[in-house]
N, C-alpha and C positions, 0 to 999 in steps of 0.2 A: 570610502566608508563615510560616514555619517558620525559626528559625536554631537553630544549636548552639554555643557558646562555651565556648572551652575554657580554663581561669585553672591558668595556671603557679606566680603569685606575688605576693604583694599587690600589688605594682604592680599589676599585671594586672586585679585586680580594681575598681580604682579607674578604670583605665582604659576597662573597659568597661562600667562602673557606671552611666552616664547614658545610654550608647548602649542597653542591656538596656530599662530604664525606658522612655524615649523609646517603642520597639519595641513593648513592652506596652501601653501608653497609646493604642497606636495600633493595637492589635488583634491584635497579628502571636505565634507561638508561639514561644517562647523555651526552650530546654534548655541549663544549666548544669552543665555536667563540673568539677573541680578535681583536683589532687593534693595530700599534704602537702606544707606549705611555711609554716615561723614560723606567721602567724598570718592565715592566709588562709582557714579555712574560720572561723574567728570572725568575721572581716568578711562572709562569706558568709549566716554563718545569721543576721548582726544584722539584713538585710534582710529576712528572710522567705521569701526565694526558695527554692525547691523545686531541687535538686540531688544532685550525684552526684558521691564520690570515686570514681574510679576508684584510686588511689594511695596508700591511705590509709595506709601503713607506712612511704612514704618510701623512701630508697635511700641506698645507701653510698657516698662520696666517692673511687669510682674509676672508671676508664672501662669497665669491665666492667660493675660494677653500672648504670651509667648505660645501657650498650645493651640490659639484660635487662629494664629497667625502659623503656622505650621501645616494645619488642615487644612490651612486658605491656600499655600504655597501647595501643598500635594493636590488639592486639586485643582487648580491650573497648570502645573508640570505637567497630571496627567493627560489632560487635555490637550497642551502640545506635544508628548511625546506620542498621544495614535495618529495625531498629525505628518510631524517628522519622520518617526520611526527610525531614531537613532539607535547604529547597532549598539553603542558605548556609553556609559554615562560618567562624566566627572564630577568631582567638587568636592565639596568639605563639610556637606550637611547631611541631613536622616532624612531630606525629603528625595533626594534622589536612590536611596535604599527602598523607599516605600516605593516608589514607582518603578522601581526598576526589577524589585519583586512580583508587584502586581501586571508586570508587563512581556516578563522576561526576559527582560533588559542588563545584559551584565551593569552592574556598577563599580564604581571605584572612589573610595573613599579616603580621603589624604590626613592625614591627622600627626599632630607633632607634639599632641598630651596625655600625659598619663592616664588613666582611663579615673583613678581617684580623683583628680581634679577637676574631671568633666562627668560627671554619675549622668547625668539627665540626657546628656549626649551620648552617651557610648551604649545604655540602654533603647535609645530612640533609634538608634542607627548602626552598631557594629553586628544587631543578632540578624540583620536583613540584608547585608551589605558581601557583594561576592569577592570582593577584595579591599584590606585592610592597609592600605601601605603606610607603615612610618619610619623614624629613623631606628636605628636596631638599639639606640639608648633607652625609647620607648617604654615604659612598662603597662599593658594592655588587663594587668590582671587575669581575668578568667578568661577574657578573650584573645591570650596571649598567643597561644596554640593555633588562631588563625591568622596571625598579623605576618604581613610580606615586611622584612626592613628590609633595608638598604643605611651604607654608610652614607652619613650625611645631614643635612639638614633643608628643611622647603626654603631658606631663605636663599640657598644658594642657587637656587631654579632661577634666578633672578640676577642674583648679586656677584655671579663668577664671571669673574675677568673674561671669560670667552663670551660673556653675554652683557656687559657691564663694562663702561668708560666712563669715572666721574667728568662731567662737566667742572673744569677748572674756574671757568667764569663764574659757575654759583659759588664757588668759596672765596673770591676776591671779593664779590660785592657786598657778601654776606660778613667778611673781616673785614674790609675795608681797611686792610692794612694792619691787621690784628688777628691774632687765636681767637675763636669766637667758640662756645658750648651752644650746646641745643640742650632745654628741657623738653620732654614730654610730658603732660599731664592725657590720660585714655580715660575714657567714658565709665569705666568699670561698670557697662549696664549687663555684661553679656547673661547667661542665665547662669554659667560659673560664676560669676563673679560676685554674685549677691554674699554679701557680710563681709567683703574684703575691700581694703581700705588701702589707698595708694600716697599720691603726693598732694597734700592740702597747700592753701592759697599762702597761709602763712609758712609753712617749710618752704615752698614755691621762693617768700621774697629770702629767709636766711639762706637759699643755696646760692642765691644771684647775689646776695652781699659776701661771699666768698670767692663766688667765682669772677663777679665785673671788675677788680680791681687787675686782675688779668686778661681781659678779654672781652669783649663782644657777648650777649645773652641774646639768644631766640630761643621764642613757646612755640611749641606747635600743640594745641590742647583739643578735644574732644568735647571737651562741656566749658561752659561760660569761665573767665577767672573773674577774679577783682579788677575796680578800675587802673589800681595802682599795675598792676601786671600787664593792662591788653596793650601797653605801647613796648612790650617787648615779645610782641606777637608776632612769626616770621611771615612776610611779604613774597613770596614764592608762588608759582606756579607749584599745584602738585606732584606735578609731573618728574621736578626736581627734587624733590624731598631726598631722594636719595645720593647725588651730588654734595648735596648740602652735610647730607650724614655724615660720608666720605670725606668731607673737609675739616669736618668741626674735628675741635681738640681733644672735648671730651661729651659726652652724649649723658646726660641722667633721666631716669626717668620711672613711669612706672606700667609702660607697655611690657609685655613679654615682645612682641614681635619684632618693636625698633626697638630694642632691647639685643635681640639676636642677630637684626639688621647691622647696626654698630658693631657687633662684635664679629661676624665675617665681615666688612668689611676694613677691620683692623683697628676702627676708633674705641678709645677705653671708653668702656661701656658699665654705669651702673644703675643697678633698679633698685628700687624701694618701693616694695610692697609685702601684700600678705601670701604669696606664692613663692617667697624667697626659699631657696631648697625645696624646693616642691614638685619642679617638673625636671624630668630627667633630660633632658633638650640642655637646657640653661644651664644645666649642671654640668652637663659633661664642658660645654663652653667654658665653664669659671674655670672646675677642678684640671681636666685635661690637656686646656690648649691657655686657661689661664688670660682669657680674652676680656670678661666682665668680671663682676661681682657682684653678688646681691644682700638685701639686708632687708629683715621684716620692719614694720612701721614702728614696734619696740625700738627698735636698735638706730631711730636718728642722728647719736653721736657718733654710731660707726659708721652710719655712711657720710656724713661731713670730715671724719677723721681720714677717710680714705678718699674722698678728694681731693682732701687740704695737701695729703699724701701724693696723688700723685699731678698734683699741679706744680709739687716742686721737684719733683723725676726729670730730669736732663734729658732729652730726644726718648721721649718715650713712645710719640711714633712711628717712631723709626721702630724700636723693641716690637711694639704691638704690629706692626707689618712682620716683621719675622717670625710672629706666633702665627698670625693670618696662614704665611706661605704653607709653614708645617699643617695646618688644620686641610689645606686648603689639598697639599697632596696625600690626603689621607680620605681624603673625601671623593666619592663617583661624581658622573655630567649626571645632574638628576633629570634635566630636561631632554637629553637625550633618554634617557631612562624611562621615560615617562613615553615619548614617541615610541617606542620600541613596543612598551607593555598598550598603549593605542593600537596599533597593526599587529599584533601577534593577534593568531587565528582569523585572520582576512578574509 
C-alpha cells in the first residue's frame, strides 16, 4: 500500500516515527510532507527519509497568515497526492481532510484535544475527516459521536519502553554529577493558542533561583529568552531531547506535549499556563495516575509552592516510576494500533 504523512511539528514526528518504520519494514510506500516548525525537518533528515516541505517559510502569527497558508498547504498536497495516489492519509491537520475528501482518499486524523480548546481546528478538519482517532478522555463535543478512542495517549507511540531506551549518557553529561531540571518555555504561536499566556522570562529566572541551589537548570525555549537566561540553554542534539527528559529530576514548563512527555515517562512533571484544566489528556494524567500538575498563570505561588514541595520528596522518582508502570499497563501499543488501522482493508 501507499501512505502520505503529513508532520505539523515535532511532536508529530515522533509521533509517527515508529508507525513510518514499522510500514517500511513491511514493505508498504511511505511519502513524507512537513512544514516549518522549531526543529522538525532536522529530526526529519536525521533519519534519512526522503521528504517534502511543502511550507518551508513558515507563517505569521495571525489568523490570516494562518488561512493563506492552509490553502497554500492544500494545494500542494493536492498536487502530490494525484501524483502518489496514496491509498491512506495520516497526520494531525485539516489539510489532509481537505484532500483526502476532494480525492477520496480515506484520512485519518490524530488529535489529543478537546475540540473547545482547538474551535478553528476541529471546524477545519473533523467535519471532512473519515476518521477521528483520540484518546477516549478526549472530549470532541458535537463531534463526539464520530471520534474512534483508544486507551492511551499519542505520547506513548513514542515514549513506551518497547519503543524507547533513555540514553544514560545524556543524563550524566547533562547532571554532571548532579539532579539537574529542564524548563520549557513553547512558542505559544499556534492558532489555539492566541490570548494565552505561558512562562515569562522573569518567572523563567524565580523558578531557576529555586530550583539551582539543588541542581543543574536547562531551557529548551521556542522563542528568544533574555540574555541573562540563553547560558542556561541545553546544548543537545534534538534527537536526545527525550533522554534528557527521562533523566531530569523534575520537568517545568509551559508546553502541553513535553508536559505529557515527562509524565509518561515518569519525571514529575509541571506546567504553567492558561490551558491548566483545560484539556482532558493532561487531566486524566494529573488526576488519575497523578503524574504532573498544572497551574493557570494566576496561580504562580502555587506552582513554586509545589516545586519547593516536591524538591523536598525523598526518592520521588522512584514513586513517579511506579505511577508510570500503573498508567503504563492500563494503556494499549498505540503504534501497533495504528499499523493495524494502516492495512485494514488492503
Amino acid at each position: 500500500m501507499r501512505f502520505l504523512f503529513y508532520l505539523g511539528h515535532p511532536a508529530h514526528f515522533h509521533l509517527f516515527r515508529n508507525m513510518i518504520k514499522l510500514l517500511k519494514n513491511r514493505g508498504h510506500e511511505v511519502m513524507v510532507l512537513i512544514k516549518k516548525k522549531d526543529v522538525l525537518e532536522d529530526l526529519v533528515k536525521a533519519t534519512g527519509w526522503p521528504y517534502t516541505n511543502i511550507n518551508p517559510r513558515g507563517r505569521k502569527n495571525n489568523l490570516l497568515s494562518i488561512g493563506f497558508q492552509v490553502v497554500k498547504r492544500d494545494i500542494r498536497m493536492l498536487g502530490i497526492c494525484r501524483r502518489f495516489r496514496p491509498h491512506k492519509l495520516f497526520g494531525t491537520s485539516a489539510e489532509i481532510t481537505h484532500v483526502g475528501r476532494l480525492l477520496g482518499i480515506t484520512s485519518v486524523v490524530l488529535n489529543e484535544d478537546d475540540s473547545h480548546a482547538i474551535p478553528l481546528f476541529a471546524n477545519l478538519a473533523f467535519p471532512f475527516a473519515d476518521i477521528i482517532l483520540c484518546p477516549d478522555c478526549v472530549n470532541l463535543g458535537r463531534w463526539e459521536k464520530r471520534k474512534t478512542g483508544y486507551k492511551g495517549y499519542q505520547e506513548l507511540a513514542y515514549l513506551h519502553p518497547d519503543y524507547f531506551t533513555p540514553d544514560h549518557e545524556i543524563s550524566r553529561k547533562l547532571g554532571a554529577g548532579k539532579p539537574y531540571f529542564i524548563l520549557r518555555f513553547s512558542g505559544l504561536d499556534a492558532h489555539h493558542d492566541f490570548g494565552f499566556k505561558g512562562i515569562t522570562d522573569a518567572r523563567a529566572t524565580e523558578l531557576i533561583s529555586i530550583l539551582e541551589p539543588h541542581g543543574q537548570v536547562h531551557i529548551t525555549s521556542e522563542r528568544p529568552v533574555a540574555g541573562n537566561l540563553e547560558h542556561y540553554r541545553i546544548r543537545i542534539d534534538p534527537t536526545d531531547m527525550h533522554s534528557a527528559l527521562a533523566g531530569a529530576a523534575m520537568y517545568i514548563g509551559d508546553s502541553q506535549t513535553m508536559t505529557a512527555e515527562a509524565a509518561v515517562l515518569g519525571t514529575p512533571a509541571l506546567r504553567y499556563n492558561d490551558f491548566a484544566g483545560k484539556l482532558g489528556y493532561l487531566r486524566e494524567l494529573e488526576e488519575q495516575y497523578k503524574l504532573t500538575a498544572s497551574f493557570p498563570t494566576t496561580d504562580f505561588e502555587g506552582l513554586k509552592s509545589r516545586a519547593t514541595e516536591w524538591l523536598q520528596q525523598e526518592n520521588i522518582k522512584s514513586q513517579w516510576q511506579e505511577k508510570r508502570v500503573k498508567m503504563l499497563n492500563e494503556c494499549i501499543d498505540l503504534t501497533k494500533y495504528l499499523v493495524n488501522l494502516a492495512e485494514r482493508d488492503a
